[in-house]
TILUMBA-208486 format. One record per residue (C-alpha): x, y, z; residue in three letters. Coordinates in pm, whole numbers, padded with zeros to 5 digits, always signed. Layout:
N
XYZALA ...
//
This chain:
254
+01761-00487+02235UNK +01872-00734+01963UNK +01957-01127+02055UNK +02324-01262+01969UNK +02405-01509+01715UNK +02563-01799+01908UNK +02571-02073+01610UNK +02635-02031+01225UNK +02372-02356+01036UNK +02432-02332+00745UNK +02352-02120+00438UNK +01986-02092+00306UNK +01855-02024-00050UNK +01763-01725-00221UNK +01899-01393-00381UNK +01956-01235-00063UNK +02213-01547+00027UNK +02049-01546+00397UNK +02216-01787+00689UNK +02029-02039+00949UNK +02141-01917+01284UNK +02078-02028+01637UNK +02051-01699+01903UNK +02142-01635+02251UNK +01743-01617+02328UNK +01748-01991+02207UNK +01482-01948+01887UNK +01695-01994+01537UNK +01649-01735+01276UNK +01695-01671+00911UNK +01918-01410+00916UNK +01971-01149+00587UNK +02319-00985+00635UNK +02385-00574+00608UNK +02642-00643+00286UNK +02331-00915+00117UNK +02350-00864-00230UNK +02013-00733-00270UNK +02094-00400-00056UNK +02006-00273+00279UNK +01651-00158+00171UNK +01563-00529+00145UNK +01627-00542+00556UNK +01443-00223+00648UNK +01134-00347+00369UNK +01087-00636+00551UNK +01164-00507+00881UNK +00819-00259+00839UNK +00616-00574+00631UNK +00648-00780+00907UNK +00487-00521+01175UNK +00201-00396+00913UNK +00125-00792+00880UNK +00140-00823+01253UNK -00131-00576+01305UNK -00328-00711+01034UNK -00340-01048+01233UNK -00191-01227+00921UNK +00048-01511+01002UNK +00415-01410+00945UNK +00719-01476+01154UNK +00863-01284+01450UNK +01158-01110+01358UNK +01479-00977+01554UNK +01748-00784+01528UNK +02059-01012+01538UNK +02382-00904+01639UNK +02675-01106+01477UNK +02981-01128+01720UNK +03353-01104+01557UNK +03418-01387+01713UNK +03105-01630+01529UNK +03190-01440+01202UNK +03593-01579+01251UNK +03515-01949+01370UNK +03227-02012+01072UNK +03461-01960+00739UNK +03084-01988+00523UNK +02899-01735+00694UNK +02907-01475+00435UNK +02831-01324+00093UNK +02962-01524-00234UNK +03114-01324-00473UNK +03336-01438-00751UNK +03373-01787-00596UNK +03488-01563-00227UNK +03278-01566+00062UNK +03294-01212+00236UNK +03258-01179+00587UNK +02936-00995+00709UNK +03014-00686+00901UNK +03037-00754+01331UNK +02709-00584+01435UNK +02319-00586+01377UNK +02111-00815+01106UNK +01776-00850+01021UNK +01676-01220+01176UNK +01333-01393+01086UNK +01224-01649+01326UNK +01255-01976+01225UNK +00925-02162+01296UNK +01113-02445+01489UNK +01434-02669+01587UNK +01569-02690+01236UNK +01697-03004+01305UNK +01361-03163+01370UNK +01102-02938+01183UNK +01018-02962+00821UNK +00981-02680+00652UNK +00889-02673+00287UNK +00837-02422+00048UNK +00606-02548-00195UNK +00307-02786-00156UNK +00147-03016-00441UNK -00243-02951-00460UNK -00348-03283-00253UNK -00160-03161+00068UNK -00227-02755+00015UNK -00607-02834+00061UNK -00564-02951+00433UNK -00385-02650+00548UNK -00539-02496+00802UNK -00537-02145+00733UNK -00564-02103+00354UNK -00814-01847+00453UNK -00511-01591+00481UNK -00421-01605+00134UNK -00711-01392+00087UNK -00569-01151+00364UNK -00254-01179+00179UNK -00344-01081-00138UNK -00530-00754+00041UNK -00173-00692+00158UNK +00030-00758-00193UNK -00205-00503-00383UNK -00244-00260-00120UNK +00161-00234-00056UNK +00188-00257-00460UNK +00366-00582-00395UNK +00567-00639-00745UNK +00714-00981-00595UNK +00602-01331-00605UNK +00449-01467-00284UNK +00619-01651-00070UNK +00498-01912+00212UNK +00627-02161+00395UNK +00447-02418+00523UNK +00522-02688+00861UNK +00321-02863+01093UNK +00254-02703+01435UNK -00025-02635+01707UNK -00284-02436+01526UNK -00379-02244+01875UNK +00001-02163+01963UNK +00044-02072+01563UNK -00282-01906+01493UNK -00328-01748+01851UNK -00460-01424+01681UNK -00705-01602+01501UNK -01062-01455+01525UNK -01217-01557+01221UNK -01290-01913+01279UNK -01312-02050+01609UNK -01224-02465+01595UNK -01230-02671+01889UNK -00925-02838+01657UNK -00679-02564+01687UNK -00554-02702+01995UNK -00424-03035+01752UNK -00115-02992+01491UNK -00180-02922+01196UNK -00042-02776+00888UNK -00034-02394+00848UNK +00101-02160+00640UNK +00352-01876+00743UNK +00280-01587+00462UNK -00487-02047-00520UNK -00753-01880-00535UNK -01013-01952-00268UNK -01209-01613-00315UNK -01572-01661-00313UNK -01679-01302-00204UNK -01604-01015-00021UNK -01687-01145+00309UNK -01337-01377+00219UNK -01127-01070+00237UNK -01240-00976+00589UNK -01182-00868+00876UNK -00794-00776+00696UNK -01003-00558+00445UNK -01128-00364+00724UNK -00821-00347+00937UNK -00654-00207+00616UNK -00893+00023+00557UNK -00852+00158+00916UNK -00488+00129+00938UNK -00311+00374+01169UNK -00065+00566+01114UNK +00149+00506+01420UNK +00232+00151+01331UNK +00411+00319+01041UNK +00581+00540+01292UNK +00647+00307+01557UNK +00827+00040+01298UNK +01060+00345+01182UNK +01214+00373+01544UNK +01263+00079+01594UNK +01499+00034+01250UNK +01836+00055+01332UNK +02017+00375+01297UNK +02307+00221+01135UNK +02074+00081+00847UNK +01937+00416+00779UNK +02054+00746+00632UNK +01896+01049+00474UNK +01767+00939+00136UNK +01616+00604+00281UNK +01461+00856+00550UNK +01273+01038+00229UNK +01230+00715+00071UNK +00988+00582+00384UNK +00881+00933+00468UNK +00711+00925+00076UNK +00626+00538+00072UNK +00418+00593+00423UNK +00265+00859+00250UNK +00158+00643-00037UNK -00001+00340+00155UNK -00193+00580+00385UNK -00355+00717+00080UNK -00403+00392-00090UNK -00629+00251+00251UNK -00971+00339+00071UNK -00823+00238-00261UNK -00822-00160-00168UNK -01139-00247-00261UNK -01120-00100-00594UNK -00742-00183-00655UNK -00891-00596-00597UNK -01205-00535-00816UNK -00932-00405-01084UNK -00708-00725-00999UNK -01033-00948-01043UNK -01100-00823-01364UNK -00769-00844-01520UNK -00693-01220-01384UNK -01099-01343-01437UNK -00933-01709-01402UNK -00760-01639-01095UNK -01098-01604-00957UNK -01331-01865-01034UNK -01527-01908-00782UNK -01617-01553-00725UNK -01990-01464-00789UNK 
//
């Protein structure tokens, strides 16, 4: 069952024009609206990402379905979609919410690192996982990551890569630079991709909201599941292709 929106933020960067919202199950979420300018694909897209990346074991927040009440959407005059200098009201009803990795109001969340602090995050291991992910899905976008400081073993509970009697400090992690030495950096993601079942595919389409959904986005996931099932065996050649084409990306690689 979705959570409620209780609290409009404020409004948050980015194409989509998402808004910082606090919900009834007390978390705070970056929520992308139905009526987003980028289309109701870009909800069910990220709806599916999120659970492939969840059984992968790669870092990524929760996400929710958000219902907006009538009455939030009429006392928060911002909450909305610019257009032509107008802000227009969301639709009452369900939204795609991201989890917020905190209390906004005492968390620091940035998007972009300089080199100095990037090397002492604590799980720059997964942008090897990540890229796995990018080229298997055919990822055309720029990554994205957002990076705060946190308990490593509440953050990184899934962890079974490295065991560090650190984890249970704070640290700073990275919610999904090259650091690709060899194969073994791609794993155990490699493998899970390589092995990935089909019913997580399956089991993310039910959950999608009917009323985001209709008969040509139906075909549209039908064909794309289709796609990434056949590409599993692919990934190891698709990143040897990659590799080759970016040599400099890679430097380290022997």
């Amino acid at each position: 069952m979705p959570v409620t929106a209780t609290n409009w933020l404020r409004p948050m960067r980015g194409g989509s024009q998402t808004h910082l919202l606090k919900a009834s199950d007390g978390h705070h979420y970056v929520v992308k609206l139905t009526n987003n300018p980028q289309g109701i694909r870009t909800l069910i897209n990220e709806w599916i990402a999120q659970r492939i990346l969840s059984y992968l074991k790669i870092p990524c927040p929760e996400v929710e379905i958000i219902e907006i009440p009538q009455d939030l959407i009429e006392a928060s005059p911002k909450l909305g979609i610019l257009r032509n200098q107008i802000v227009q009201a969301p639709p009452a009803g369900w939204h795609f919410g991201s989890r917020y990795p905190g209390d906004p109001t005492v968390l620091t969340v940035y998007d972009i690192l300089p080199d100095i602090q990037l090397v002492s995050c604590r799980n720059l291991h997964h942008f090897a996982a990540i890229l796995a992910f990018d080229i298997w899905s055919a990822n055309a976008d720029s990554r994205q990551s957002v990076f705060y400081r946190a308990r490593l073993l509440v953050v990184l509970a899934s962890e079974d890569k490295i065991q560090d009697p650190d984890y249970a400090m704070r640290g700073l992690v990275a919610s999904m630079i090259d650091l690709v030495r060899s194969w073994a950096d791609f794993e155990p993601w490699l493998s899970r991709i390589q092995t990935f079942p089909e019913s997580i595919l399956d089991k993310a389409l039910h959950e999608i909201p009917r009323a985001w959904l209709d008969s040509a986005h139906f075909d549209e996931l039908t064909n794309l599941f289709d796609r990434l099932l056949q590409r599993r065996s692919k990934v190891p050649q698709l990143i040897e292709a990659t590799k080759a084409k970016f040599p400099t990306h890679f430097p380290n690689w022997r």
